[in-house]
Each structure stands twice: as structure tokens, then as C-alpha cells.
C-alpha positions as a Markdown table, in Angstrom:
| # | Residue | x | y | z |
|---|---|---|---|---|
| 1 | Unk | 75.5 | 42.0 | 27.6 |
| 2 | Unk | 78.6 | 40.4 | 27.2 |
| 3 | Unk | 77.0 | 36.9 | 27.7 |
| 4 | Unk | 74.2 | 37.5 | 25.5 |
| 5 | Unk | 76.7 | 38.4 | 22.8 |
| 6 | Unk | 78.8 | 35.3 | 23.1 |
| 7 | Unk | 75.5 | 33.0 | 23.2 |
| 8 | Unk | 74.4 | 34.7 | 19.8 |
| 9 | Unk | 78.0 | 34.4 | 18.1 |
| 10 | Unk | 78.0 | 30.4 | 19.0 |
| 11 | Unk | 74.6 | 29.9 | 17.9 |
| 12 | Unk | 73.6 | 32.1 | 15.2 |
| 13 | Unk | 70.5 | 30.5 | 14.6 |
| 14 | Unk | 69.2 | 31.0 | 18.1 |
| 15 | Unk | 68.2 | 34.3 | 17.6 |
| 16 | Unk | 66.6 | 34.3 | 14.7 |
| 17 | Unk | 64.2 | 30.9 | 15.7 |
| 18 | Unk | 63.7 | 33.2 | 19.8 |
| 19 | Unk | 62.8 | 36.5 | 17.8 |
| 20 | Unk | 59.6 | 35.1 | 15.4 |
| 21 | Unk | 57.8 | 33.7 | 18.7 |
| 22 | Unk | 58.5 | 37.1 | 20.1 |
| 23 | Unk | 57.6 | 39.4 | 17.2 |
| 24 | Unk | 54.3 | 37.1 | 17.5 |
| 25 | Unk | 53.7 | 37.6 | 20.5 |
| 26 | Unk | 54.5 | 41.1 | 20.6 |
| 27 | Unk | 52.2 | 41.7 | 17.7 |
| 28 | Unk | 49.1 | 39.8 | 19.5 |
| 29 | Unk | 49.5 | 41.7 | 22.3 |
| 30 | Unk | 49.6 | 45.4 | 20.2 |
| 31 | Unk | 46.1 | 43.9 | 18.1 |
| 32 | Unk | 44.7 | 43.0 | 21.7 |
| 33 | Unk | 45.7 | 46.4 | 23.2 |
| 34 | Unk | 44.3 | 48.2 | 20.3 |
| 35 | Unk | 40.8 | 46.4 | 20.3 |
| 36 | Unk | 40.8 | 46.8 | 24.4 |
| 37 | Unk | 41.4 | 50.5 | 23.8 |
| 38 | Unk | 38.8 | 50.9 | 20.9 |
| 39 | Unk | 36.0 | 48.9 | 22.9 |
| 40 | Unk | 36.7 | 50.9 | 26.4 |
| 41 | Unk | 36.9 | 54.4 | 23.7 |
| 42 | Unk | 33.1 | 53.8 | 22.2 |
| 43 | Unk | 31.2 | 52.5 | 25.4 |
């Protein structure tokens, strides 16, 4: 924790550029989940 906080103080901007690729990625993966679940719910 202590080095993740001292990477994000030095680079401010690090975070912001790692989270959109993540927020992405974690939003792909929710549509795909959703869709999976729908298709395996009405056979």
C-alpha cells in the first residue's frame, strides 16, 4: 500500500492514463458476462 501511494504521489498522471484502460476493460468484460448469461438463460 505504502508503495502504491508513493508511485501515485510522484506521478499523478499515472493513474488516471492506468484506470481508463481498466474501466474499459472492466466494462467489456461486464457486457460480455451479461450477454453469456442471457444466451445460457433463454436456450
Amino acid at each position: 500500500m505504502g508503495l502504491q501511494y508513493t508511485i501515485f504521489n510522484k506521478m499523478p498522471w499515472y493513474h488516471k492514463l492506468w484506470l481508463i484502460p481498466l474501466i474499459l476493460t472492466l466494462l467489456c468484460i461486464f457486457e460480455t458476462w451479461s450477454y453469456i448469461k442471457e444466451k445460457l438463460g433463454h436456450p
